[in-house]
Every structure is written in structure tokens, then in C-alpha cells.
LOPA-823047 format. One record per atom (N, C-alpha, C): x, y, z; atom name; residue number from 1. Coordinates in steps of 0.1 Angstrom, whole numbers, plus 5000, padded with zeros to 4 digits. Each point is the difference from the previous one (the first is absolute). Layout:
REM residues N
+------+------+------+------+-----+
!   px !   py !   pz ! site ! pos !
+------+------+------+------+-----+
!    X !    Y !    Z !   CA ! NUM !
...
+------+------+------+------+-----+
***
This chain:
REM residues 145
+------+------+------+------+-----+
!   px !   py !   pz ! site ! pos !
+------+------+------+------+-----+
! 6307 ! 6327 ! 3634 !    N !   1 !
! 5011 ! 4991 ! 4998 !   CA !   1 !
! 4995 ! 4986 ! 4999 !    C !   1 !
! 4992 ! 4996 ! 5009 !    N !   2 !
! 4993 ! 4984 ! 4997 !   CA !   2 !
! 4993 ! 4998 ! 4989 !    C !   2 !
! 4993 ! 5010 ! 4996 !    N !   3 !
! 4997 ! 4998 ! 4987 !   CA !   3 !
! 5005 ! 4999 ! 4986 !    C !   3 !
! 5009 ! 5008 ! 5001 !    N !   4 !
! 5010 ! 4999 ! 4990 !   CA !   4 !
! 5010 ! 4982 ! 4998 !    C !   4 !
! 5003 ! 4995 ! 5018 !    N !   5 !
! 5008 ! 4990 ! 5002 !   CA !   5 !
! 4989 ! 4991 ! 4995 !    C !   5 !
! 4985 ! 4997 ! 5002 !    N !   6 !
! 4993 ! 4991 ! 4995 !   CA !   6 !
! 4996 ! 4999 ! 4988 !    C !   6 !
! 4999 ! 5014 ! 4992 !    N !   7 !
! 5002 ! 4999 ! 4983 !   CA !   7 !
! 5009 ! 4999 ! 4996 !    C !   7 !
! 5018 ! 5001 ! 5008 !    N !   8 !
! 5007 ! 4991 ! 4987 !   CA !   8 !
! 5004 ! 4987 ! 5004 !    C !   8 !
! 4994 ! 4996 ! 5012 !    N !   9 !
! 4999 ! 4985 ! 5004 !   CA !   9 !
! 4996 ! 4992 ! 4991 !    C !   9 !
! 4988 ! 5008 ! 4988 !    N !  10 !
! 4989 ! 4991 ! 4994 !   CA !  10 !
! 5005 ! 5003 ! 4984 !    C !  10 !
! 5009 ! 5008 ! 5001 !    N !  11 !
! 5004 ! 5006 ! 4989 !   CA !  11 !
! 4993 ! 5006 ! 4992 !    C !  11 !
! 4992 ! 5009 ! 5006 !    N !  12 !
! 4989 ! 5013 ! 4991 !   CA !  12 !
! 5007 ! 5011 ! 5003 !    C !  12 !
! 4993 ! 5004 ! 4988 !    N !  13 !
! 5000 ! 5015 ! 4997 !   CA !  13 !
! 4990 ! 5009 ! 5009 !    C !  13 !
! 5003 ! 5012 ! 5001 !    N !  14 !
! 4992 ! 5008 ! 5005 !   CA !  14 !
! 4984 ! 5002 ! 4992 !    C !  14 !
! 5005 ! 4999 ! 4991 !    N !  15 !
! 4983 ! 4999 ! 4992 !   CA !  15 !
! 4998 ! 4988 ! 5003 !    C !  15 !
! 5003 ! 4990 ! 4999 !    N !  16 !
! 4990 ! 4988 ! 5003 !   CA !  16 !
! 4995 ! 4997 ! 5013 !    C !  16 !
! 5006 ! 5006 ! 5012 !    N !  17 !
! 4994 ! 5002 ! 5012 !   CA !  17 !
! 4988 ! 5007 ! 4997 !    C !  17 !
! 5004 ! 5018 ! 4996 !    N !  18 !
! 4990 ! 5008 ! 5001 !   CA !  18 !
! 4985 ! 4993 ! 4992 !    C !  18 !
! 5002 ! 4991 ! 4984 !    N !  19 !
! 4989 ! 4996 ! 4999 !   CA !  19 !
! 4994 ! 4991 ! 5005 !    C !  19 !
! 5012 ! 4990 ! 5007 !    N !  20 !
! 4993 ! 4987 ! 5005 !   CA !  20 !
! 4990 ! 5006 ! 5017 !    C !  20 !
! 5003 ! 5010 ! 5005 !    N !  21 !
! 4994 ! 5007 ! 5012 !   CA !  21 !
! 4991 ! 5016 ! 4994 !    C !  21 !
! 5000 ! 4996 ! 4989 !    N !  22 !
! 4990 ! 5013 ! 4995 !   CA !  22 !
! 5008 ! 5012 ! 5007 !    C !  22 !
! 5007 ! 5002 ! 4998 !    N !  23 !
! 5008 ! 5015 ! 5004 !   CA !  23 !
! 5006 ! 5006 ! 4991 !    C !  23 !
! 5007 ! 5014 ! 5001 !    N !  24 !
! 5008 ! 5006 ! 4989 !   CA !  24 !
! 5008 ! 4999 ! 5004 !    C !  24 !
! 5011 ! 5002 ! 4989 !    N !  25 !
! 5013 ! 4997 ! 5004 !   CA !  25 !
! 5008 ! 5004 ! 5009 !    C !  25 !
! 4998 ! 5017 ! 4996 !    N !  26 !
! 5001 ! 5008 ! 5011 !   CA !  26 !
! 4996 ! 4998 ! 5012 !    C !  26 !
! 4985 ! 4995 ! 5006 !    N !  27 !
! 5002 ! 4997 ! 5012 !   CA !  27 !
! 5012 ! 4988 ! 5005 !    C !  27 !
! 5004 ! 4988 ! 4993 !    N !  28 !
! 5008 ! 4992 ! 5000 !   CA !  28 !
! 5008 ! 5003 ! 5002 !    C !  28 !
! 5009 ! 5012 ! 4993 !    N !  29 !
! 5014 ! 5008 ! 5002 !   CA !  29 !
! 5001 ! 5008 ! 5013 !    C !  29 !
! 4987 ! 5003 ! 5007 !    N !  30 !
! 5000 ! 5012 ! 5011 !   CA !  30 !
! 5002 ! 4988 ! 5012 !    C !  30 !
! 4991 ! 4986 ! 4998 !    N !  31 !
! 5002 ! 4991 ! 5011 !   CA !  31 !
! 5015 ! 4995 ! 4999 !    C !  31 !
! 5004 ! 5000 ! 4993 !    N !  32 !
! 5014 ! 4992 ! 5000 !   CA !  32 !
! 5009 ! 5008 ! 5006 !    C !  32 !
! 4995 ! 5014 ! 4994 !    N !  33 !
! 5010 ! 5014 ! 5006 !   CA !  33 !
! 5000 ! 5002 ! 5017 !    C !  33 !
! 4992 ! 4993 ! 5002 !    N !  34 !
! 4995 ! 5000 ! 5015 !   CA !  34 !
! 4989 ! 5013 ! 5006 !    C !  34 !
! 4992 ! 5005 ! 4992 !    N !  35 !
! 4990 ! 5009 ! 5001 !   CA !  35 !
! 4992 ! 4991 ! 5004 !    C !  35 !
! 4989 ! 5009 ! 5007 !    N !  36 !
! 4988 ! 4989 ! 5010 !   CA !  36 !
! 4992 ! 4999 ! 4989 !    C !  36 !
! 4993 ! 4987 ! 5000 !    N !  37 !
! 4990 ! 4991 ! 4997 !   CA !  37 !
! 4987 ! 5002 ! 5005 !    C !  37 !
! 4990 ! 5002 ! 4988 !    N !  38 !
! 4988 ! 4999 ! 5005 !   CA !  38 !
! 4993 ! 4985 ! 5008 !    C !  38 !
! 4992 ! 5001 ! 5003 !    N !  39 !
! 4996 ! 4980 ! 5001 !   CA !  39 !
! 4992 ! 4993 ! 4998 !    C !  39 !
! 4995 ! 5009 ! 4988 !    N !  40 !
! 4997 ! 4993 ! 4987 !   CA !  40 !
! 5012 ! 4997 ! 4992 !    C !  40 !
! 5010 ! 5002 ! 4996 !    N !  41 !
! 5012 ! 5000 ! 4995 !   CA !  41 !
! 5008 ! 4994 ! 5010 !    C !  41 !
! 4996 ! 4993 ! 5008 !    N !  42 !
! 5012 ! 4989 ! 5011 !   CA !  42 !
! 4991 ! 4994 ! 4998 !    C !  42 !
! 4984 ! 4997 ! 4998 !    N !  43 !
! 4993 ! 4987 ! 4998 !   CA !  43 !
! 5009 ! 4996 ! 4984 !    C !  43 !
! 4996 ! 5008 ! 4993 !    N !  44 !
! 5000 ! 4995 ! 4987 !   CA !  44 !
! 5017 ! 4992 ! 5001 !    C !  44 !
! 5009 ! 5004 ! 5003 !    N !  45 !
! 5010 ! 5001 ! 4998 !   CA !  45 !
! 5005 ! 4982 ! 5009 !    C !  45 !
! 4994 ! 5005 ! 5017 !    N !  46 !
! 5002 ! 4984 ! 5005 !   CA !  46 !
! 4989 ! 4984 ! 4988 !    C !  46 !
! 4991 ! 5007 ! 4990 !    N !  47 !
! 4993 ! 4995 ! 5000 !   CA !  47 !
! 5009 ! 4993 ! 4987 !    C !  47 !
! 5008 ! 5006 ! 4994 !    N !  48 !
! 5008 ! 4993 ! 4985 !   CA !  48 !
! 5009 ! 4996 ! 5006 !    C !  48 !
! 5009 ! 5003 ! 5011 !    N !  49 !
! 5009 ! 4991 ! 5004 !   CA !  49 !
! 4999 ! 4988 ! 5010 !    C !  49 !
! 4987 ! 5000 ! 5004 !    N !  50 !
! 4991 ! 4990 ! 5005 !   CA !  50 !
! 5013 ! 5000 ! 5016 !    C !  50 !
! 4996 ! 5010 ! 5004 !    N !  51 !
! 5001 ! 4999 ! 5013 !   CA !  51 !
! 4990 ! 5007 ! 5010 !    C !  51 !
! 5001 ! 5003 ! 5018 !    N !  52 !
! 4996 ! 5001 ! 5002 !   CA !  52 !
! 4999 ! 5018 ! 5003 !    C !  52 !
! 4987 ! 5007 ! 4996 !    N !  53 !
! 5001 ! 5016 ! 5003 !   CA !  53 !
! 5010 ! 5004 ! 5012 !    C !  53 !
! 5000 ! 4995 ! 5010 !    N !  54 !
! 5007 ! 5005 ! 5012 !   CA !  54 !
! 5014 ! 4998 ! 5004 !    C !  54 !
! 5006 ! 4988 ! 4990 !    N !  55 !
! 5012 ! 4999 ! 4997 !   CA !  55 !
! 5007 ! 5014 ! 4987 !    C !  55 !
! 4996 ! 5002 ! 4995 !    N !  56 !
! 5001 ! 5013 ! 4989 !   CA !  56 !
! 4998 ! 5009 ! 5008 !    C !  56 !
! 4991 ! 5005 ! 5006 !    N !  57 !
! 5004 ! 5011 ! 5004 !   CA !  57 !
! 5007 ! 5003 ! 5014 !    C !  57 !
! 5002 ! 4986 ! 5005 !    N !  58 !
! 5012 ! 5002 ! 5012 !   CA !  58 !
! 5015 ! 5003 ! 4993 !    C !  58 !
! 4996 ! 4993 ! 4987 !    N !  59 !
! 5017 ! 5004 ! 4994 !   CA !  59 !
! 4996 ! 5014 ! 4994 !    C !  59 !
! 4991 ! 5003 ! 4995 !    N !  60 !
! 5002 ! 5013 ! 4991 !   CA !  60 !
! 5004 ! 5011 ! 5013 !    C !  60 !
! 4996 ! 4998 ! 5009 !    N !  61 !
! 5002 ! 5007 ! 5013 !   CA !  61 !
! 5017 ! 5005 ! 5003 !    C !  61 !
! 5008 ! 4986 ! 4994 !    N !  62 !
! 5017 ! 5001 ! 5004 !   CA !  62 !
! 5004 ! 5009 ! 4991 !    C !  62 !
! 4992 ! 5008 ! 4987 !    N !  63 !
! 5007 ! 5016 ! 4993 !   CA !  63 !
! 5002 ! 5005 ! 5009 !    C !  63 !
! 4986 ! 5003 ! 5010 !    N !  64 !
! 5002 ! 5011 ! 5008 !   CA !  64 !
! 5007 ! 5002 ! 5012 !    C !  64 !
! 5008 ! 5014 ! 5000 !    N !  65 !
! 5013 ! 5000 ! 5004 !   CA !  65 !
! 4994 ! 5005 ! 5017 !    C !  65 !
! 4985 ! 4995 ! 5004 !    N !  66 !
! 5002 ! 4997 ! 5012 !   CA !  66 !
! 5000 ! 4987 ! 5006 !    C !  66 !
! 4999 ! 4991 ! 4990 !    N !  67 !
! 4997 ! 4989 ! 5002 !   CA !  67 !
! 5012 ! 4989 ! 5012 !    C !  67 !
! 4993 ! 4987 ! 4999 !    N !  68 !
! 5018 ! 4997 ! 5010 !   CA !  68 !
! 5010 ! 5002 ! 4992 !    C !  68 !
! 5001 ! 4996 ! 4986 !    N !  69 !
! 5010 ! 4993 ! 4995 !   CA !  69 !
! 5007 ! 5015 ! 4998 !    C !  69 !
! 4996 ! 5009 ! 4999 !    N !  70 !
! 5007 ! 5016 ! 5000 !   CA !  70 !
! 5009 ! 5001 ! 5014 !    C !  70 !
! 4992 ! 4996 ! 5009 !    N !  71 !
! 5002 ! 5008 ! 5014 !   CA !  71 !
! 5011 ! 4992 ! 5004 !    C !  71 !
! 5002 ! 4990 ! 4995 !    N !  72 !
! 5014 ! 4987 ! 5001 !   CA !  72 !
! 5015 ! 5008 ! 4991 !    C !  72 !
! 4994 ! 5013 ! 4991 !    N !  73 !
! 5014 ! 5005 ! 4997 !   CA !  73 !
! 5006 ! 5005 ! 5001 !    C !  73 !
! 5014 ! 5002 ! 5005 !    N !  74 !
! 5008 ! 5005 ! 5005 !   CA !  74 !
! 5002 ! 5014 ! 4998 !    C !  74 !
! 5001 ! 5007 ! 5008 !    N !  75 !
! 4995 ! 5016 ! 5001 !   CA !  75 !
! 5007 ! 5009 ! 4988 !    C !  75 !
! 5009 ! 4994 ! 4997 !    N !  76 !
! 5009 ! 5010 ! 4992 !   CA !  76 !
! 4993 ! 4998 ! 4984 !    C !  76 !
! 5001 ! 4983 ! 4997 !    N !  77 !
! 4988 ! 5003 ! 4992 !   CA !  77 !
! 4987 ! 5008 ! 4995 !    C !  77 !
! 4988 ! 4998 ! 5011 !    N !  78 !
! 4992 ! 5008 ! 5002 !   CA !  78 !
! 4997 ! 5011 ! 4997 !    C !  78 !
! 5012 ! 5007 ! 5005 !    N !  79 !
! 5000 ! 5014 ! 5001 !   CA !  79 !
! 5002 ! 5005 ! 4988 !    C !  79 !
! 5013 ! 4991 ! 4990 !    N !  80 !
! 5004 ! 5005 ! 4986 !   CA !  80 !
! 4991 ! 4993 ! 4993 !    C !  80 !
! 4986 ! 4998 ! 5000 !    N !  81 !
! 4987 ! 4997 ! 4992 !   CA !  81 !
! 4994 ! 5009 ! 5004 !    C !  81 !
! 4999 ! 5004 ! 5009 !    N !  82 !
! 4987 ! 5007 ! 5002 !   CA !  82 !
! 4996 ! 5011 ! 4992 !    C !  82 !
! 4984 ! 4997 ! 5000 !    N !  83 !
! 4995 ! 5002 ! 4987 !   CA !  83 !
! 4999 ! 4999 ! 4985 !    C !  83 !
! 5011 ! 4982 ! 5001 !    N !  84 !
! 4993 ! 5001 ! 4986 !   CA !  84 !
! 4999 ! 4981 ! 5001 !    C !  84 !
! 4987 ! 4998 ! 4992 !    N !  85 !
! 4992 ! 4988 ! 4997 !   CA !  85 !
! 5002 ! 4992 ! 4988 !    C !  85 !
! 5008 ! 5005 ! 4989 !    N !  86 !
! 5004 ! 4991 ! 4993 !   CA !  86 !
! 5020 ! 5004 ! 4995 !    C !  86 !
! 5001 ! 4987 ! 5001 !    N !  87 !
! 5014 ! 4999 ! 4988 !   CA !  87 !
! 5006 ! 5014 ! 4995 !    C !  87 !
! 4989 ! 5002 ! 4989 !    N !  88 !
! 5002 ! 5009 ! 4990 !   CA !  88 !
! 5004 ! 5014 ! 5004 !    C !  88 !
! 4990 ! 5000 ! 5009 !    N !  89 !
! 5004 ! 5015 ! 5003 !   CA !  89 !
! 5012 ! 5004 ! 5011 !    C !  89 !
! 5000 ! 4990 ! 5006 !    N !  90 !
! 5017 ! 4998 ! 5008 !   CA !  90 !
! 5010 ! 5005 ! 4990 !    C !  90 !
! 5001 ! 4986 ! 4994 !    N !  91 !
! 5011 ! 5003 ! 4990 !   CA !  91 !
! 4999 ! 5010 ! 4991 !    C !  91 !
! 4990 ! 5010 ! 4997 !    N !  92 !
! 5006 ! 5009 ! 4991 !   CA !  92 !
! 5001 ! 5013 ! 5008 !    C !  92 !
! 4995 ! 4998 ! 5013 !    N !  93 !
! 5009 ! 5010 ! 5007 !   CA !  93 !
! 5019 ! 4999 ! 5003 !    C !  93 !
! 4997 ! 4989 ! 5006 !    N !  94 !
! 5016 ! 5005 ! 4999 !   CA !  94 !
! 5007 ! 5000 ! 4989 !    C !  94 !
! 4997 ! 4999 ! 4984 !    N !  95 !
! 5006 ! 5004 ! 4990 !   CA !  95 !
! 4999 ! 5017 ! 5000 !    C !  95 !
! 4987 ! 5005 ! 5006 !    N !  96 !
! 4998 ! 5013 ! 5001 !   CA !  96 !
! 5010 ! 5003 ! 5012 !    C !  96 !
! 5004 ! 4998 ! 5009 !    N !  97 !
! 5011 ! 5001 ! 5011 !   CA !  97 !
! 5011 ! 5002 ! 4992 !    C !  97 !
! 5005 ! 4987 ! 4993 !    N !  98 !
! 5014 ! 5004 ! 4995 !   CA !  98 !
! 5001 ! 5011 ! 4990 !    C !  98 !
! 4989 ! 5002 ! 4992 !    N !  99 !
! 5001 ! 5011 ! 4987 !   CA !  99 !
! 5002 ! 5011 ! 5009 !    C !  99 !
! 4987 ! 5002 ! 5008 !    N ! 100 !
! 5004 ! 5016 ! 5011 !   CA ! 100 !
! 5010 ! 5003 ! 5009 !    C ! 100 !
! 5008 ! 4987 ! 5005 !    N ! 101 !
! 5016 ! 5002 ! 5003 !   CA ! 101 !
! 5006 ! 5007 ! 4987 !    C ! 101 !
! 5004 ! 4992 ! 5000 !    N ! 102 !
! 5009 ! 5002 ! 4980 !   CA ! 102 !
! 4998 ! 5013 ! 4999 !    C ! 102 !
! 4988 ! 5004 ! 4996 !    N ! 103 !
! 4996 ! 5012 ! 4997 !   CA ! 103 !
! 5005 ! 5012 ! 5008 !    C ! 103 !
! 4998 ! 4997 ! 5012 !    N ! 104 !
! 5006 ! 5012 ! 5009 !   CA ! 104 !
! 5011 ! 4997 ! 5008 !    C ! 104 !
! 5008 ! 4993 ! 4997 !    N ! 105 !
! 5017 ! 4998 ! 5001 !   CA ! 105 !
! 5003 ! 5004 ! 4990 !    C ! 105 !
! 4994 ! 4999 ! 4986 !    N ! 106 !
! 5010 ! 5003 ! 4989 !   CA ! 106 !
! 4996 ! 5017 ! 4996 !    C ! 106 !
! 4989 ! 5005 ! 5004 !    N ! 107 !
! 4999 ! 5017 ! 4999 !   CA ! 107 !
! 4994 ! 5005 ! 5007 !    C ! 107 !
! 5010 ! 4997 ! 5014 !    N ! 108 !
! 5000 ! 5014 ! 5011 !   CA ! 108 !
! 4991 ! 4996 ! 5013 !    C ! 108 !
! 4990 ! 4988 ! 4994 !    N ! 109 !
! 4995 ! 5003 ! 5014 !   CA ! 109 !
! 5004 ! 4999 ! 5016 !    C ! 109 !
! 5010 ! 4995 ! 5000 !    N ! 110 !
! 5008 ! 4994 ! 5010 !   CA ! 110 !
! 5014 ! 5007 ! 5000 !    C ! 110 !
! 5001 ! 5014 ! 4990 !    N ! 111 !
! 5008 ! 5002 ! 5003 !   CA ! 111 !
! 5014 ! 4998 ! 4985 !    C ! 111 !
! 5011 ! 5001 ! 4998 !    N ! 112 !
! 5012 ! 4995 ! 4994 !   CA ! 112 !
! 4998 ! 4986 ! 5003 !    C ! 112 !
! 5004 ! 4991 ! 4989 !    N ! 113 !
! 5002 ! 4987 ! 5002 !   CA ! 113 !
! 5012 ! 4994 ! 5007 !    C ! 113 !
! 5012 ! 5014 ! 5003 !    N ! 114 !
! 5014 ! 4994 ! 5005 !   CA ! 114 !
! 4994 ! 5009 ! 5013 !    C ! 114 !
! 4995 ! 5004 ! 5007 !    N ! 115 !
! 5000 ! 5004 ! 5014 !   CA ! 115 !
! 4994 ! 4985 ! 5007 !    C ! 115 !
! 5005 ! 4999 ! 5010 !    N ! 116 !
! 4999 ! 4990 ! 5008 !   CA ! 116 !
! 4986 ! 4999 ! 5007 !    C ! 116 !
! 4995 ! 5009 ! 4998 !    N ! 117 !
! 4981 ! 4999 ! 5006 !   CA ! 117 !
! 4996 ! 4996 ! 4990 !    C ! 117 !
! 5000 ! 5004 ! 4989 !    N ! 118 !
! 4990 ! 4997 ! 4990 !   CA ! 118 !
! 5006 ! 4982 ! 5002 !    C ! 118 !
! 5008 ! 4992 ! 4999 !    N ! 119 !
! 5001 ! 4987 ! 5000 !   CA ! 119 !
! 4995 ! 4995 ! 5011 !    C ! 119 !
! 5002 ! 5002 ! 5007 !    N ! 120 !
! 4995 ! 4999 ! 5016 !   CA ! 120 !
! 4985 ! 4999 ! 4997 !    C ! 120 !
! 4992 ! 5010 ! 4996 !    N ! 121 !
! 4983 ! 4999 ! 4997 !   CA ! 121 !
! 5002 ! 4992 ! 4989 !    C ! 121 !
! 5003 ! 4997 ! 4991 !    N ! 122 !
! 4999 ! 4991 ! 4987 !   CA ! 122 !
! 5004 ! 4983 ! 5006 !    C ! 122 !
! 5005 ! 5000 ! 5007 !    N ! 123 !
! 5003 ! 4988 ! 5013 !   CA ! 123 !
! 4987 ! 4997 ! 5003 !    C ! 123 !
! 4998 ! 5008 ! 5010 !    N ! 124 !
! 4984 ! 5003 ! 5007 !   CA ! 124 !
! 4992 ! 4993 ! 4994 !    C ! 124 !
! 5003 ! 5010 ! 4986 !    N ! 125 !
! 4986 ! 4993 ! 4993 !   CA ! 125 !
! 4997 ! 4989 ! 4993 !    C ! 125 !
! 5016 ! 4995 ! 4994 !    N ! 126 !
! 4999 ! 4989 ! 4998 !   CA ! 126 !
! 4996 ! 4981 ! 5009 !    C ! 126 !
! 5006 ! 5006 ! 5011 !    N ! 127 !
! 4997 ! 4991 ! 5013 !   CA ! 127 !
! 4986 ! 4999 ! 5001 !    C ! 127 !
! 4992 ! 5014 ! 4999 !    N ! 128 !
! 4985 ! 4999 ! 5003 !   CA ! 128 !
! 4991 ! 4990 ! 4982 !    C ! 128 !
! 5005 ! 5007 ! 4994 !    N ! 129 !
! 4996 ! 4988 ! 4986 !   CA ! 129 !
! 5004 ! 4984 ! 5004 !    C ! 129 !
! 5013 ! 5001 ! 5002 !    N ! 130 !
! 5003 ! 4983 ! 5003 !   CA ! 130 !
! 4988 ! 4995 ! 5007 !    C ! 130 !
! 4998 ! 5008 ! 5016 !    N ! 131 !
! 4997 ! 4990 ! 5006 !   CA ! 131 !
! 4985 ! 4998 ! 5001 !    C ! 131 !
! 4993 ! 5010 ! 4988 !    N ! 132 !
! 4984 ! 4997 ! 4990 !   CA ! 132 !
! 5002 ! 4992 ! 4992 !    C ! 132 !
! 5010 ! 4998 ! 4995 !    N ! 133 !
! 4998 ! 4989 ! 4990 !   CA ! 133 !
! 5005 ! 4985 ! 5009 !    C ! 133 !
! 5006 ! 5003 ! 5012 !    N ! 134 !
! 5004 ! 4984 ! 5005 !   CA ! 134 !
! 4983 ! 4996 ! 5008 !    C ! 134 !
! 4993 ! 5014 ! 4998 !    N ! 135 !
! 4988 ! 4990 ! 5006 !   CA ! 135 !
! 4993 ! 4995 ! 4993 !    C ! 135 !
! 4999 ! 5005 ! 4987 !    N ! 136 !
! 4993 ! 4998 ! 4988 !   CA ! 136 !
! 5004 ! 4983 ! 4996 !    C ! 136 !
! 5016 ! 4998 ! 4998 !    N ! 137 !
! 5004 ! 4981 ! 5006 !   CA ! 137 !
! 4998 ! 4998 ! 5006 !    C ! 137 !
! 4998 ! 5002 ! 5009 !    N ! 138 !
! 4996 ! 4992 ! 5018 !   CA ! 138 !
! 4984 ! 4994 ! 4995 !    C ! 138 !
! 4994 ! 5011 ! 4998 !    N ! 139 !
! 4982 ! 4995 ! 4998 !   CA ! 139 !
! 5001 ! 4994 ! 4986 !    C ! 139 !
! 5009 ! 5002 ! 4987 !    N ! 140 !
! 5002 ! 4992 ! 4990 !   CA ! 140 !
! 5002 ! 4985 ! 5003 !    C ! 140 !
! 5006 ! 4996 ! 5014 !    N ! 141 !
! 5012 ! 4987 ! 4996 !   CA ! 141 !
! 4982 ! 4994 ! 5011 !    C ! 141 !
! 4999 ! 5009 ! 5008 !    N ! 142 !
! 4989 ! 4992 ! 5010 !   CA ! 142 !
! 4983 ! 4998 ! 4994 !    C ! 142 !
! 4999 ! 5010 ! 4989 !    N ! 143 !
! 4988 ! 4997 ! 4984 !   CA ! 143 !
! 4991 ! 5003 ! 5009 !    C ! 143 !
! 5001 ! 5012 ! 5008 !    N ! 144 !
! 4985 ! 5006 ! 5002 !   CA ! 144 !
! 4997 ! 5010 ! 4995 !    C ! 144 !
! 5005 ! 5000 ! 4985 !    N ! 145 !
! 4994 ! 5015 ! 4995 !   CA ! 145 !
! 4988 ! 4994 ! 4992 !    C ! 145 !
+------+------+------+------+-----+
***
């Protein structure tokens, strides 16, 4: 995340990082993703944004979700991330949540759609998507992804 916040501080691109620090881009997209850093790759990296190595990797430290700035979030959050490290794949799970509701409210898996269980689990399940995606804003509005 700091890396990313200090390349569009400066207004670069991810290629002009990766060349100005001799890197691929790819690695530039995995550090930003919050995947660990080699350090040779946190030299190179503090060395184009001209700071100091130990400040980068105290921040590259705050991806990881044992870090403080994780352990500061509120449990219910937490728990509706757990196990997953970027954005992306949050959110296209719970699009995969609603399609597999949908799917099995609308043939059979839960049952008739007018029996009162099957709404009752379709409830359920809906409540359990909501409250993955209200953590998904929570860590959106707070930009630690």
C-alpha cells in the first residue's frame, strides 16, 4: 500500500517505478498487492523514492494482516476477510454469493420459493453477503487494502 501511495504521490506509473528501480512490473504489482518483498527490491524501491529502507518496510509490514494496523480491526470485520489479501478477490466473491443464492432459491435448493424456510435461508444468506461486503467498505473507506 505505501508504495503504491508514494507512486501516485509523484504521479508515476507503475512502469516508471519498475524502470526507474530496475524491477518488473510484475514485481511492482505483487508489492503494491501487498505480497512480501525481497530486499533487494525494498532497497531498490526506498532507493527511487528516496527514502529511508526501514520506513518502507515498516509500512509494507501494515498489508499484513498480523500487523498492528490489522489487529486494531474490529472483529466482525476480520473475520468477514479472512483469507483474502486483495480487493479483487473479495469482491468477486460475493458476486459469486449472490449468483449461488439466486441460483438455489430459484431451483430447489432451499426448497419451493413460497415455503417459508426456503426465505428464511435466503434471509440467512443474504445477511451473511451483506455483512462481507460491509467489511469489504469498512477496509475500503479506511484504504488498507
Amino acid at each position: 500500500m505505501i508504495v503504491k501511495n508514494l507512486r501516485e504521490e509523484k504521479h508515476w506509473s507503475q512502469e516508471q517505478v519498475a524502470n526507474m528501480a530496475g524491477l518488473s512490473l510484475r514485481t511492482i504489482q505483487r508489492v503494491e498487492a501487498g505480497n512480501p518483498a525481497s530486499k533487494e527490491t525494498l532497497k531498490s524501491l526506498a532507493s527511487v523514492f528516496e527514502i529511508d529502507i526501514s520506513k518502507l518496510t515498516e509500512r509494507v509490514k501494515m498489508i499484513d494482516k498480523k500487523s498492528e494496523v490489522w489487529q486494531s480491526v474490529p472483529m466482525w470485520v476480520s473475520f468477514g476477510l479472512l483469507g483474502f489479501k486483495e480487493r479483487k478477490q473479495a469482491m468477486l466473491s460475493v458476486i459469486m454469493l449472490l449468483v449461488c443464492g439466486a441460483i438455489f432459491y430459484v431451483y430447489g435448493g432451499w426448497g419451493e420459493p413460497t415455503k417459508p424456510s426456503a426465505f428464511l435461508w435466503l434471509s440467512l444468506f443474504l445477511m451473511a453477503t451483506g455483512w462481507f461486503a460491509a467489511a469489504i467498505a469498512w477496509v475500503d473507506k479506511k484504504k488498507m487494502w
